[in-house]
MDAnalysis code that builds the backbone (N, CA, C; Angstrom):
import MDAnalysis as mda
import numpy as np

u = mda.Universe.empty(702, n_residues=234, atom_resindex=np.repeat(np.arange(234), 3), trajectory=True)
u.add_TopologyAttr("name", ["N", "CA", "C"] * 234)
u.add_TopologyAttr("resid", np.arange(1, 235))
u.add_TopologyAttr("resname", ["UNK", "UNK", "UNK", "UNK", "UNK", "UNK", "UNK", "UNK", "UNK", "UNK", "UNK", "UNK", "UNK", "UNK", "UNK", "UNK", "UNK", "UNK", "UNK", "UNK", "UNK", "UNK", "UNK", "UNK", "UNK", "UNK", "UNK", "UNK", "UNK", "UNK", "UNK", "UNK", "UNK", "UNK", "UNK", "UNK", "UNK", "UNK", "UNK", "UNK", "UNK", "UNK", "UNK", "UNK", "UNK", "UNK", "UNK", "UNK", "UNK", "UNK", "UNK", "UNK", "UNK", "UNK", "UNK", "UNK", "UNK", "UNK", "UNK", "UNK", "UNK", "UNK", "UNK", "UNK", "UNK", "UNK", "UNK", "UNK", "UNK", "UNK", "UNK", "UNK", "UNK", "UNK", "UNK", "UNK", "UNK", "UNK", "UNK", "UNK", "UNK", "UNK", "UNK", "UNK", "UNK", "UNK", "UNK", "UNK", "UNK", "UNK", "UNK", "UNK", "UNK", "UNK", "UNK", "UNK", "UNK", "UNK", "UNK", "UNK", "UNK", "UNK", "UNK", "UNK", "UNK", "UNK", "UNK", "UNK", "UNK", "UNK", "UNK", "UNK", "UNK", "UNK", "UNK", "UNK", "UNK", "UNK", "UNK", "UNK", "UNK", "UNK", "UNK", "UNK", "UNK", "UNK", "UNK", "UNK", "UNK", "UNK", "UNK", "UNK", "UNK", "UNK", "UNK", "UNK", "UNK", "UNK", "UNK", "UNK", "UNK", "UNK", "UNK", "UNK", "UNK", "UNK", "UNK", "UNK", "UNK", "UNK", "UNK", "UNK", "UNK", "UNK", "UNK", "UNK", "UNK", "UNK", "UNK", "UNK", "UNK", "UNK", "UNK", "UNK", "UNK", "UNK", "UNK", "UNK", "UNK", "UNK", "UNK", "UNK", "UNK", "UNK", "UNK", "UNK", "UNK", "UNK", "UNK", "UNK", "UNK", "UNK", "UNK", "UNK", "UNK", "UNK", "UNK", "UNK", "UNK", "UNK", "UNK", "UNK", "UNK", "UNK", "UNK", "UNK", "UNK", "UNK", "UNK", "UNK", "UNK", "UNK", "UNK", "UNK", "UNK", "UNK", "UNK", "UNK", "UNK", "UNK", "UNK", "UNK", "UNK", "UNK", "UNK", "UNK", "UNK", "UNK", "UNK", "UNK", "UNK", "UNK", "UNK", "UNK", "UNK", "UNK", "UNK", "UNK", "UNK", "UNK", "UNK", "UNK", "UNK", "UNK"])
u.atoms.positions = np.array([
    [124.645, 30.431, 34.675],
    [124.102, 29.310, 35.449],
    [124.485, 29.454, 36.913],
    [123.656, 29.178, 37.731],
    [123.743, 28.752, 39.248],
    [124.018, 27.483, 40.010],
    [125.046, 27.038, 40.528],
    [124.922, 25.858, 40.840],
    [124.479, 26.075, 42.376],
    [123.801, 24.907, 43.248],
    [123.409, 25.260, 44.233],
    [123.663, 23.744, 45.211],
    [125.050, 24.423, 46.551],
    [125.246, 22.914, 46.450],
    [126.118, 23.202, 47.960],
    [126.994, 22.106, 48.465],
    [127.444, 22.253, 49.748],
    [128.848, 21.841, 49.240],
    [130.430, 22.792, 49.797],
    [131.618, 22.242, 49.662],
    [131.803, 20.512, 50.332],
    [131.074, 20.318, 51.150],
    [131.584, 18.399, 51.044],
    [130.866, 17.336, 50.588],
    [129.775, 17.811, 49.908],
    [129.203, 17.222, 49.033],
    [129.980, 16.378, 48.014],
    [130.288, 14.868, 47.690],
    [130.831, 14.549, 46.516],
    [129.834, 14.594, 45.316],
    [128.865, 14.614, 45.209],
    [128.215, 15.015, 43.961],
    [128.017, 16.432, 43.694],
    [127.996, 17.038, 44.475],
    [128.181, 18.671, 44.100],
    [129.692, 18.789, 43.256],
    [130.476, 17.975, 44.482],
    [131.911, 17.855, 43.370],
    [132.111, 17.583, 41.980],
    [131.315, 16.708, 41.782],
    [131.505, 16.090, 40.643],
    [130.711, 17.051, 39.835],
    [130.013, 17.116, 39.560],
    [129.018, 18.489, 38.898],
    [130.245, 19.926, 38.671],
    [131.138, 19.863, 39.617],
    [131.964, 21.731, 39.966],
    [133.192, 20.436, 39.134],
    [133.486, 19.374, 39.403],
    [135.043, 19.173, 38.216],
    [134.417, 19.169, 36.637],
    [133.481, 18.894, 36.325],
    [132.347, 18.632, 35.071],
    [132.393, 20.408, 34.543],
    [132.304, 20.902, 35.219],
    [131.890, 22.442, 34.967],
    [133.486, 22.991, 34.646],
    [134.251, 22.946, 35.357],
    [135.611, 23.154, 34.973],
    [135.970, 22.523, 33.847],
    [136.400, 21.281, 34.067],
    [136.896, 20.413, 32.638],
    [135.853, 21.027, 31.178],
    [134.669, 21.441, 31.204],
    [134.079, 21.703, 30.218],
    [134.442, 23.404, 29.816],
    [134.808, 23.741, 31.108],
    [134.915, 25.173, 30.737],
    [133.903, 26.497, 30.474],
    [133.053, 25.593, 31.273],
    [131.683, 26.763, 31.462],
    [131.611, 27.280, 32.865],
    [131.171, 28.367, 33.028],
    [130.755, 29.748, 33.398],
    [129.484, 29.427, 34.438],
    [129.917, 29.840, 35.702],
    [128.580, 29.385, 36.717],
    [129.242, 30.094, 37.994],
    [127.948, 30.437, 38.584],
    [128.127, 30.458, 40.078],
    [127.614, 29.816, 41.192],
    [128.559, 29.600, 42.023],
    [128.533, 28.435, 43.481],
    [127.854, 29.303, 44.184],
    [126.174, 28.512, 44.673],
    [125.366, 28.862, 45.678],
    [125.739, 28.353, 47.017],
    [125.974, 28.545, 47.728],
    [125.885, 27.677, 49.156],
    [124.797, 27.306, 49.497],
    [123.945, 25.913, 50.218],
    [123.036, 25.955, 50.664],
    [123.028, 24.944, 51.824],
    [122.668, 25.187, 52.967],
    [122.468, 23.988, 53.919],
    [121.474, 23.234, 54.072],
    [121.305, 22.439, 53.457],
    [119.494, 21.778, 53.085],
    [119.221, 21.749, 54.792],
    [119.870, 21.407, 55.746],
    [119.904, 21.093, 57.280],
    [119.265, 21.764, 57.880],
    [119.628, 23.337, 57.511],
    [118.908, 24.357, 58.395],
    [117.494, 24.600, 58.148],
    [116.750, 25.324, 59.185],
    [115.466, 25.455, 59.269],
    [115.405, 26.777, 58.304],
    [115.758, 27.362, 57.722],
    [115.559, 28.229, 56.761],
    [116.332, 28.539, 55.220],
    [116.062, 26.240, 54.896],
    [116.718, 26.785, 53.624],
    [115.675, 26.760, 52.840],
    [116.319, 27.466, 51.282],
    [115.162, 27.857, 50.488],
    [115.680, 26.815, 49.543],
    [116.245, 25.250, 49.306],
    [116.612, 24.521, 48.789],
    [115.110, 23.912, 47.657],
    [113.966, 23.737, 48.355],
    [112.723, 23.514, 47.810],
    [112.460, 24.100, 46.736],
    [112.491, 25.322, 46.587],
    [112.192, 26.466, 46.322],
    [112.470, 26.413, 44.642],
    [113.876, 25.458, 44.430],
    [114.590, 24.970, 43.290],
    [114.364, 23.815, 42.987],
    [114.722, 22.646, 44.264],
    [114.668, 21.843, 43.877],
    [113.542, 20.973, 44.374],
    [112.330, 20.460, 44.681],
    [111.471, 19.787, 45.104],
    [111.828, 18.989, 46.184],
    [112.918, 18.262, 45.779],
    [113.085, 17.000, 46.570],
    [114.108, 17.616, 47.879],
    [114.539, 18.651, 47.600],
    [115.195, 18.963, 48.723],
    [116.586, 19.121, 49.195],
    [117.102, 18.467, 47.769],
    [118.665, 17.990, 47.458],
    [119.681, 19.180, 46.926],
    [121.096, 18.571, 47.249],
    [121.932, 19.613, 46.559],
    [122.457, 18.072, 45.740],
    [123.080, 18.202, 44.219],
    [123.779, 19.571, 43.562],
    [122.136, 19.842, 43.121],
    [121.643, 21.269, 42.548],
    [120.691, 21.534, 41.579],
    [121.432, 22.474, 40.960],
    [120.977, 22.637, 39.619],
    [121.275, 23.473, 38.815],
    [120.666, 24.410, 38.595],
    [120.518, 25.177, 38.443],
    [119.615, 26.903, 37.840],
    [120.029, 27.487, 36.816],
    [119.403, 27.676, 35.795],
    [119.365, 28.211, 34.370],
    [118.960, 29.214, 34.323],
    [119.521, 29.972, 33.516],
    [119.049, 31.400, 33.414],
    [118.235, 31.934, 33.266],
    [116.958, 31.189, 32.998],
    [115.542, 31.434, 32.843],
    [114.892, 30.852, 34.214],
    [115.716, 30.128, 35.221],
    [115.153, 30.017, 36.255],
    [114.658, 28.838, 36.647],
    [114.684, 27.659, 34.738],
    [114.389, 26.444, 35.070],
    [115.300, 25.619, 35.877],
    [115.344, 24.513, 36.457],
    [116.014, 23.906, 37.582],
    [116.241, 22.328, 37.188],
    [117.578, 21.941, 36.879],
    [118.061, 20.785, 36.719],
    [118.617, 19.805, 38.104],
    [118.230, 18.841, 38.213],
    [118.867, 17.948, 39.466],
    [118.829, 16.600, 39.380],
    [119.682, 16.569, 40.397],
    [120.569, 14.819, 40.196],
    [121.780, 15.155, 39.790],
    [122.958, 15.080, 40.356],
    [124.608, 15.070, 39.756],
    [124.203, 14.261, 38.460],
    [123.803, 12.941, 38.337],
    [123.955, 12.478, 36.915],
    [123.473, 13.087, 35.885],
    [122.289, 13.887, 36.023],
    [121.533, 14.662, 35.178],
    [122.148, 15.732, 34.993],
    [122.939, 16.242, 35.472],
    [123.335, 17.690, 35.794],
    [124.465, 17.100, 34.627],
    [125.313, 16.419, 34.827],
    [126.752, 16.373, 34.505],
    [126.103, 15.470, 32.547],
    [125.461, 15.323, 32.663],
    [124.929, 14.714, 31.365],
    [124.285, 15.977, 30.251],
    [123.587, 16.994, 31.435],
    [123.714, 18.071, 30.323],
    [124.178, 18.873, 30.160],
    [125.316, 19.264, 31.214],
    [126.464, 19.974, 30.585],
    [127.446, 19.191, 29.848],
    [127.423, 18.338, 29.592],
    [128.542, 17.539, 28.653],
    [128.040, 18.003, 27.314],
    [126.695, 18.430, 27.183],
    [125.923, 18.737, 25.499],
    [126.054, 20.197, 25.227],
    [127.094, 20.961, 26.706],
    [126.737, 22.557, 25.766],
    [128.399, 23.138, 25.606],
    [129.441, 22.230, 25.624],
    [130.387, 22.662, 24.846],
    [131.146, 21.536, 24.416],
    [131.909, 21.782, 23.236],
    [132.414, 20.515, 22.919],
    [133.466, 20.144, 23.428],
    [134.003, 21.307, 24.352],
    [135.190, 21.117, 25.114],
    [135.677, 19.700, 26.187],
    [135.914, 18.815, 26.030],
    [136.813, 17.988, 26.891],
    [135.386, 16.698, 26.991],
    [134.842, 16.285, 26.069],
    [133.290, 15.193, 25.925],
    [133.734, 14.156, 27.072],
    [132.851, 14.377, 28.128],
    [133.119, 13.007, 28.849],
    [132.491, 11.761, 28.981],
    [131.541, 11.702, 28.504],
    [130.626, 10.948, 28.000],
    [130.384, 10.478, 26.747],
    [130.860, 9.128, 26.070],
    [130.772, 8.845, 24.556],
    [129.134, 8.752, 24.279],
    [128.709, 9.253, 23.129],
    [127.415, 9.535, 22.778],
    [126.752, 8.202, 22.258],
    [126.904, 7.391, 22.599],
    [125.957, 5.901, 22.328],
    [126.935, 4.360, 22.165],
    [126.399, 3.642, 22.454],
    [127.325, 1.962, 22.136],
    [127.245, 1.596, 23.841],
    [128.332, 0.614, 23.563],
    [128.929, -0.033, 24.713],
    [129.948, 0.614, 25.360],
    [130.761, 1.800, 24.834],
    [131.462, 2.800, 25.616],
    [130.440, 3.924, 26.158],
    [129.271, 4.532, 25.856],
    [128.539, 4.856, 26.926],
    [128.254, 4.278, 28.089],
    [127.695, 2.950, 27.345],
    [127.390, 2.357, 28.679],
    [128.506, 2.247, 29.880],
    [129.911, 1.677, 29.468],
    [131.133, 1.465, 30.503],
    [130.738, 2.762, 31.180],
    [130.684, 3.778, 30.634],
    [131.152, 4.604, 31.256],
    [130.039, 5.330, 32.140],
    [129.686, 5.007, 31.830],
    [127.752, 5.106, 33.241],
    [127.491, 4.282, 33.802],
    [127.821, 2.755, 33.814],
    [128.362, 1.730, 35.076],
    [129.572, 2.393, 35.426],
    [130.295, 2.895, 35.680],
    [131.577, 2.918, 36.524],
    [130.740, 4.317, 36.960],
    [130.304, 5.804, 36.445],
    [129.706, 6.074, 37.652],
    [128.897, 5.942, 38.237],
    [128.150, 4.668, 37.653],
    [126.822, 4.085, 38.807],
    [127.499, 3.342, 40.329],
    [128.575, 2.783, 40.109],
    [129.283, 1.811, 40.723],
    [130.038, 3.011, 41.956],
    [130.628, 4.071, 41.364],
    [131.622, 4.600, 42.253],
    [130.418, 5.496, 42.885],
    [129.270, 6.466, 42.588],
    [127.944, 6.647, 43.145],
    [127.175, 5.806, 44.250],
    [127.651, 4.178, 43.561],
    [127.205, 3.464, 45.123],
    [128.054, 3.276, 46.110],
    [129.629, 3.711, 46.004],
    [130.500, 3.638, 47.134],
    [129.837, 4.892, 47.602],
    [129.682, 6.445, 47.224],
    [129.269, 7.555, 48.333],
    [128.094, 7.005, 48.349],
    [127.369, 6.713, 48.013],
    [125.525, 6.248, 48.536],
    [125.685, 5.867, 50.118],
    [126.692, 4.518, 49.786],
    [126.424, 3.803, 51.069],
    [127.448, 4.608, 52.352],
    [128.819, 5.359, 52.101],
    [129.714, 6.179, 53.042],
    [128.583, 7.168, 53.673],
    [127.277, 7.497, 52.501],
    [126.720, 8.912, 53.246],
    [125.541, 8.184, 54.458],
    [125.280, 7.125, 53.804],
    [124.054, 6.160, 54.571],
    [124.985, 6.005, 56.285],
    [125.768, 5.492, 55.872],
    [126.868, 5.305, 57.200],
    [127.161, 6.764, 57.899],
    [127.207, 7.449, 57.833],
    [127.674, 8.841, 58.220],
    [126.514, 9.233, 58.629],
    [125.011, 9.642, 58.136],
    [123.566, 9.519, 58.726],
    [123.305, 8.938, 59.816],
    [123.724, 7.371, 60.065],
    [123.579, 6.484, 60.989],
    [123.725, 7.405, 62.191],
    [125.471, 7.418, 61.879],
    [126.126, 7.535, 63.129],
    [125.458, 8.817, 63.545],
    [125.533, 9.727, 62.919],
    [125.161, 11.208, 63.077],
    [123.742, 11.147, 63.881],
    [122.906, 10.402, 63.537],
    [121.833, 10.853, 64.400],
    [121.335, 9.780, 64.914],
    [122.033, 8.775, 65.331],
    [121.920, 7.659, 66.638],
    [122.771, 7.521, 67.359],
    [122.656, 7.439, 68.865],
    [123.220, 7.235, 69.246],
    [124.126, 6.036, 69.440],
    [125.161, 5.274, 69.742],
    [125.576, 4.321, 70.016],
    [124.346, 2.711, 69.864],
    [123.412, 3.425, 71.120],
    [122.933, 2.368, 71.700],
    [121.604, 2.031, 70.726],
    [121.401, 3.089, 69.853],
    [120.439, 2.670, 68.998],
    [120.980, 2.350, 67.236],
    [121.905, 3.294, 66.969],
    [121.941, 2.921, 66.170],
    [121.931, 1.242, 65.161],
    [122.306, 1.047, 64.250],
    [121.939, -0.271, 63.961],
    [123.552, -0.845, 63.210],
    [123.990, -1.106, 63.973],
    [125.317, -2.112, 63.188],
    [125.217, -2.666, 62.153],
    [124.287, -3.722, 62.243],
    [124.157, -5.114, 60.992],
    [123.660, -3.688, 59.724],
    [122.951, -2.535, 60.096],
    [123.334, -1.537, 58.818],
    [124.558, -0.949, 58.281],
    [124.944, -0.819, 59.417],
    [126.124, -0.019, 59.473],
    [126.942, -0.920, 58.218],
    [127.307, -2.332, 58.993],
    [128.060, -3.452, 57.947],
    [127.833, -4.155, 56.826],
    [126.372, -3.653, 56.656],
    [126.047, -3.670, 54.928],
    [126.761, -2.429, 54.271],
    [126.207, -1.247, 54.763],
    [126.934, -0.540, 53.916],
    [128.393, -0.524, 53.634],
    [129.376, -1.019, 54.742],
    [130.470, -1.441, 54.645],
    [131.203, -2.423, 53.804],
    [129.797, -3.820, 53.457],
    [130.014, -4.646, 52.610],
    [130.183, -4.216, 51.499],
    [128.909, -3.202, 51.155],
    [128.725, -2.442, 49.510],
    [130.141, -1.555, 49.292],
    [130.856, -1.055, 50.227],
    [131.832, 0.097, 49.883],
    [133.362, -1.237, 49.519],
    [133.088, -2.172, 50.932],
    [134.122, -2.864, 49.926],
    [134.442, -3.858, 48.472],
    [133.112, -4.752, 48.149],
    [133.168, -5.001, 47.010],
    [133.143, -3.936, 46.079],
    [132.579, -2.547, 46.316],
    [133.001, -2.036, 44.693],
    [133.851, -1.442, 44.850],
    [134.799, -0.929, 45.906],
    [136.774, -0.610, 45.481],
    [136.846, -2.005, 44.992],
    [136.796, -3.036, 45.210],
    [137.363, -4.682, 44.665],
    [137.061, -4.271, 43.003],
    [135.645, -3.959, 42.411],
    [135.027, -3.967, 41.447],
    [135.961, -3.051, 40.560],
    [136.496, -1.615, 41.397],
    [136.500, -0.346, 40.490],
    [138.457, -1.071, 40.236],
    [138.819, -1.603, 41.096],
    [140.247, -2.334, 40.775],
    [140.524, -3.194, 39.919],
    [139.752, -4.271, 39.856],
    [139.277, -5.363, 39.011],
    [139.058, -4.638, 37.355],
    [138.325, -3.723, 37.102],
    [138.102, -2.692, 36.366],
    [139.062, -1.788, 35.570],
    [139.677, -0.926, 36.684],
    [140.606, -0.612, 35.929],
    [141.910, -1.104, 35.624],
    [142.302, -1.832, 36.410],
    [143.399, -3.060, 36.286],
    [144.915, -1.887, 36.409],
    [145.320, -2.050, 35.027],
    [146.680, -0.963, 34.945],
    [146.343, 0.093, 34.367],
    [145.370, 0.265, 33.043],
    [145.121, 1.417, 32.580],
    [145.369, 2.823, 33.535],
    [145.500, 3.709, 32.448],
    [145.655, 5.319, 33.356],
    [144.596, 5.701, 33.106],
    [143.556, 5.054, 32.681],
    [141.516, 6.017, 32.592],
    [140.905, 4.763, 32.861],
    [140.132, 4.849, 33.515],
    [138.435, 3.955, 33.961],
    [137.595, 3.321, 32.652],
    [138.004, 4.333, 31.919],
    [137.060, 3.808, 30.293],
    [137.468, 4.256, 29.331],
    [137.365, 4.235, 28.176],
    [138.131, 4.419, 27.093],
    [139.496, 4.928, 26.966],
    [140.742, 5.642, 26.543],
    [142.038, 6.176, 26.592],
    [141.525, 7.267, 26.722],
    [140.490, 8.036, 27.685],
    [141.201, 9.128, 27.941],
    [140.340, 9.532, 28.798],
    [140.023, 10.756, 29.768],
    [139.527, 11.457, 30.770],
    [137.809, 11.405, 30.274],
    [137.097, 10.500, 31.530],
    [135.346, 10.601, 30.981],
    [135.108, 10.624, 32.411],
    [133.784, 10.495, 32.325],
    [132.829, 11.298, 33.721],
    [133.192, 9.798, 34.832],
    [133.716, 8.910, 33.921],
    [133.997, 7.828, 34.867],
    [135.148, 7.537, 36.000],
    [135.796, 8.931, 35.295],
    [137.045, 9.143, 36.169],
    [136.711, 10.212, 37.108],
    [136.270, 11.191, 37.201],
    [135.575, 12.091, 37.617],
    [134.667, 11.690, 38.947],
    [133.670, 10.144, 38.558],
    [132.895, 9.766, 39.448],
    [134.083, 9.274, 40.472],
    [134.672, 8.445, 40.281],
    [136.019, 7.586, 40.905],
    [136.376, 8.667, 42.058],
    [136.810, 9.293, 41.157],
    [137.968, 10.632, 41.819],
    [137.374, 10.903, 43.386],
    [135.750, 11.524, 42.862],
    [135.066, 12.263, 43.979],
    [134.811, 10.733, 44.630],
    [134.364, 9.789, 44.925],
    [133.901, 8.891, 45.872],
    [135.210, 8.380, 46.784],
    [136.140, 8.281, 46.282],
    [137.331, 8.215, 46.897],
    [137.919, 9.214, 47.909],
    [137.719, 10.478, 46.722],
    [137.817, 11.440, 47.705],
    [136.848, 11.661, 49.235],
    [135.885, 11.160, 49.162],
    [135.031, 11.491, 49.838],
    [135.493, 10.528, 50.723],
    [135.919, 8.742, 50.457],
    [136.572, 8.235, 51.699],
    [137.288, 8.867, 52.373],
    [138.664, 9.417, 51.998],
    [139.270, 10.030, 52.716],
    [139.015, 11.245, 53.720],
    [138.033, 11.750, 53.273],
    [137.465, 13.149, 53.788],
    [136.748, 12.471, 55.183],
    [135.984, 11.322, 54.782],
    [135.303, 10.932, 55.781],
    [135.447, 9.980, 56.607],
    [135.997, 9.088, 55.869],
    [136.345, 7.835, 56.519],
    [138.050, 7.859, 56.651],
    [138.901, 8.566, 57.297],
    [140.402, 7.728, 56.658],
    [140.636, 6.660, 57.591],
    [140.012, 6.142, 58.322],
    [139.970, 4.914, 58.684],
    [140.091, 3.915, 57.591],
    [139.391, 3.785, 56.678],
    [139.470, 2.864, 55.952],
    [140.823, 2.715, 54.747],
    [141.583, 2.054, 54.883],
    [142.676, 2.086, 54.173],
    [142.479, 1.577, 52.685],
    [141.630, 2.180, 51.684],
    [141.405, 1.796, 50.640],
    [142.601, 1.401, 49.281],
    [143.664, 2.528, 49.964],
    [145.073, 2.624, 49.211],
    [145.849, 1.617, 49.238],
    [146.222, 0.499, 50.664],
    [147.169, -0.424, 50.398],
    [146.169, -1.689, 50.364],
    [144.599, -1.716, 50.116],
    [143.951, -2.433, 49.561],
    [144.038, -2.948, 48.105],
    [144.306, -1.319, 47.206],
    [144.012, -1.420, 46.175],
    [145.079, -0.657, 45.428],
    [146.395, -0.660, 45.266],
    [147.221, 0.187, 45.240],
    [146.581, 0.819, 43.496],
    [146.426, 0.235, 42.472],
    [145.739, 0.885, 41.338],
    [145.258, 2.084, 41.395],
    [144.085, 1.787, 42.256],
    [142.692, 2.828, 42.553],
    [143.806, 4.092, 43.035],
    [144.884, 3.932, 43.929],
    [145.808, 4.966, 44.708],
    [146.460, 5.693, 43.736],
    [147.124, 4.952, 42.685],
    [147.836, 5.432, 41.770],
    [146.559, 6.356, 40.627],
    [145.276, 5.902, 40.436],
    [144.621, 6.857, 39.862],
    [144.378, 7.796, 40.175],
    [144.262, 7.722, 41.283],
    [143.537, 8.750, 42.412],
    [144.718, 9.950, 42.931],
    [145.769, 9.858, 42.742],
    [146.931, 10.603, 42.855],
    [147.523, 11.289, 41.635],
    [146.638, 10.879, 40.760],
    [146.841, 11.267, 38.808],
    [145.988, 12.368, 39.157],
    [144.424, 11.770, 39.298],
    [143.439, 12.541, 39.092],
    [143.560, 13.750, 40.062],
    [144.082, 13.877, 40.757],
    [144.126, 14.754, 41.894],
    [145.335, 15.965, 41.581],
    [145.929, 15.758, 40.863],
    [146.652, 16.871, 40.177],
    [145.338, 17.921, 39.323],
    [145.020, 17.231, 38.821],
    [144.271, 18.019, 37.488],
    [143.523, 19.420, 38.175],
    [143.604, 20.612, 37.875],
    [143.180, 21.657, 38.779],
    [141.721, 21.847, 39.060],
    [141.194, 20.985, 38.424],
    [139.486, 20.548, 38.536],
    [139.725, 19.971, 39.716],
    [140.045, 19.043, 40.140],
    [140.098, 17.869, 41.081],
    [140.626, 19.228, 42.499],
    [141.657, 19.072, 42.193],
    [142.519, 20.042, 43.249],
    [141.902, 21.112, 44.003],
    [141.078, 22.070, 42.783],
    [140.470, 23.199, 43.589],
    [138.746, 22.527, 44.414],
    [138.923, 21.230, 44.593],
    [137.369, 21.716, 44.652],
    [137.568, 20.179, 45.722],
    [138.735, 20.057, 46.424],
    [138.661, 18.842, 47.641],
    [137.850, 19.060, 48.506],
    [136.757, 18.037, 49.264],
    [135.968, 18.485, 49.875],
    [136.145, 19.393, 51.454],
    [135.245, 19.912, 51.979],
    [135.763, 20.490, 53.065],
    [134.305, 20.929, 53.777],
    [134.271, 20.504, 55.376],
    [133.093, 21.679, 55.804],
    [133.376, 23.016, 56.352],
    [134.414, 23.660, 56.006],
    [135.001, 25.000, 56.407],
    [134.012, 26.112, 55.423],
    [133.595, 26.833, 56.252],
    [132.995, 28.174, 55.468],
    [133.982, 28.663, 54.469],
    [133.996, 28.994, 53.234],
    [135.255, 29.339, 52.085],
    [135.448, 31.084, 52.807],
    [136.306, 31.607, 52.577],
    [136.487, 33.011, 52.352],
    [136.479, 33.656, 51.044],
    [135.847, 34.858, 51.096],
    [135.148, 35.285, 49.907],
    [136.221, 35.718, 49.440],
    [136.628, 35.833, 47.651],
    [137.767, 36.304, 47.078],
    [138.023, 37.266, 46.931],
    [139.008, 38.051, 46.900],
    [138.963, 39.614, 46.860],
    [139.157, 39.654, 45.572],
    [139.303, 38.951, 44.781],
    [138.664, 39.495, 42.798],
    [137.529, 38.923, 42.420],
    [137.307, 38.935, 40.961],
    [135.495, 38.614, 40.804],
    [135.720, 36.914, 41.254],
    [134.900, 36.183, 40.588],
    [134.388, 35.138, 41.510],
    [134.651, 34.473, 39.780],
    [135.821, 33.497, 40.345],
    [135.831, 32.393, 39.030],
    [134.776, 31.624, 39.319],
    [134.789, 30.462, 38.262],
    [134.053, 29.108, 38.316],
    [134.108, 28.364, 39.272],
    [135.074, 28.137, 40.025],
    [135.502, 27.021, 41.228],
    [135.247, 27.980, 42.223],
    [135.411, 29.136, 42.580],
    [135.458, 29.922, 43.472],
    [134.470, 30.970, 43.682],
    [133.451, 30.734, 42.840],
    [132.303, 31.533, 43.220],
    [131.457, 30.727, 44.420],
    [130.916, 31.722, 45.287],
    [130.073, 31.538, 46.914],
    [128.771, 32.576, 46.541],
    [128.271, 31.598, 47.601],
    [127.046, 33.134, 48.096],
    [127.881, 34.062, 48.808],
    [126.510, 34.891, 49.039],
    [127.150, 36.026, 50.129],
    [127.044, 35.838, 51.603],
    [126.015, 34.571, 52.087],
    [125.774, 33.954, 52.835],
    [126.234, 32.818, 52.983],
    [127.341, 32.234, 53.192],
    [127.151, 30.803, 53.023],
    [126.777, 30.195, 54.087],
    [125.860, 29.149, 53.774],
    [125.524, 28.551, 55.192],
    [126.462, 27.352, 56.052],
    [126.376, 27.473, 57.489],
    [127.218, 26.997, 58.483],
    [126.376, 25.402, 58.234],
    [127.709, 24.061, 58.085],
    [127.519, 23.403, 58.394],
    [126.542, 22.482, 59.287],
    [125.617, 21.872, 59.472],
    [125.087, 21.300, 60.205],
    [124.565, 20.318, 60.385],
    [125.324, 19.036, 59.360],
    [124.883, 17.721, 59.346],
    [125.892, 17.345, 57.915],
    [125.541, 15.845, 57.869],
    [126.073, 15.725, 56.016],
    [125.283, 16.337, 55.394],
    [125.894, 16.352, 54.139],
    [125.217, 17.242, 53.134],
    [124.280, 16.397, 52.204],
    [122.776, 16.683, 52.592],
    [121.840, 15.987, 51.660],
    [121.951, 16.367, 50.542],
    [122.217, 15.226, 49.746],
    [123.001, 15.047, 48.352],
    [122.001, 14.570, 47.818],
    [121.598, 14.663, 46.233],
    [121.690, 14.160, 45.250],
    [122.161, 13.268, 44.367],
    [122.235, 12.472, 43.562],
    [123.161, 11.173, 43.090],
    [123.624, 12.550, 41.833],
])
């Protein structure tokens, strides 16, 4: 498999901790949807990273879609319970932590390509509204527990992990930690796990490995240079 996606992407993330924790076998495309010569279309229609590529060439996209069907091709580490009301928890919490990066990337767009004097504030502070009721929500939620949904590691922790992460990456202005000390204490769990660890976001070009190319650490041979946020996918 091919994944095809940008290092500060949080849904590319989440798709590359999904792929680890499951323990399948893929290689990291780089792509800059930004530049005038990506071949991102080409895979995916809409234009987005994460996409997936199958070995026959068919093309999966959407992080949720992506991470829903690799959960069905090993039985290794199920993050997703297969039907009830624990599916559901656990696809509201990453619908919920999906709308904290929705609205961080909407905000980051703004700024990025308005200036001051045009951009639009009263947007700006919606999306600000949406990012702070659902840390309130994802706290409220998990309360003390050490997992988001059921006793043990699901895609709901995974979603958490990366949207958080992605505050920090982008925003550390926003002090989400002595808001919500819970969310801090998960988020400092989850961040051990070597899924989480190898794959923090970054817009630094990677350096290519001088042995073959694991799962977390496979690149193109090109990777492309930064040049905006990374048009994401949910």
């Amino acid at each position: 498999m091919k994944l095809i996606g940008a290092l500060a992407s949080p849904y590319v993330r989440k798709v590359r901790i999904v792929l680890a924790e499951k323990k399948l076998d893929y290689k990291l495309e780089l792509e800059n949807v930004w530049a005038d010569d990506t071949r991102i279309q080409e895979s995916n229609p809409i234009g987005k990273v994460p996409c997936l590529v199958m070995e026959d060439g068919e093309a999966v996209f959407d992080s949720r879609v992506i991470c829903e069907y690799l959960d069905t091709l090993s039985p290794v580490g199920k993050l997703i319970p297969p039907s009830g009301r624990e599916r559901a928890e656990v696809r509201c919490w990453e619908a919920l932590a999906d709308g904290v990066t929705d609205a961080a990337v909407q905000i980051r767009v703004e700024r990025m390509y308005h200036d001051e004097a045009s951009r639009s504030q009263k947007f700006i502070d919606r999306q600000l509204g949406k990012i702070r009721e659902s840390l309130r929500a994802m706290a409220r939620g998990l309360d003390e527990r050490q997992w988001c949904a059921s006793n043990r590691l699901t895609l709901a922790d995974v979603a958490v992990v990366c949207s958080l992460g992605y505050l920090d990456f982008r925003y550390p202005e926003i002090d989400w930690r002595d808001a919500h000390p819970n969310l801090a204490r998960h988020f400092e769990r989850m961040s051990t796990r070597p899924s989480v660890a190898e794959t923090a976001p970054t817009d630094a070009a990677p350096v290519a490995p001088a042995s073959p190319m694991s799962a977390t650490s496979a690149t193109s041979a090109t990777p492309a240079t930064p040049a905006g946020p990374a048009l994401t996918a949910r």
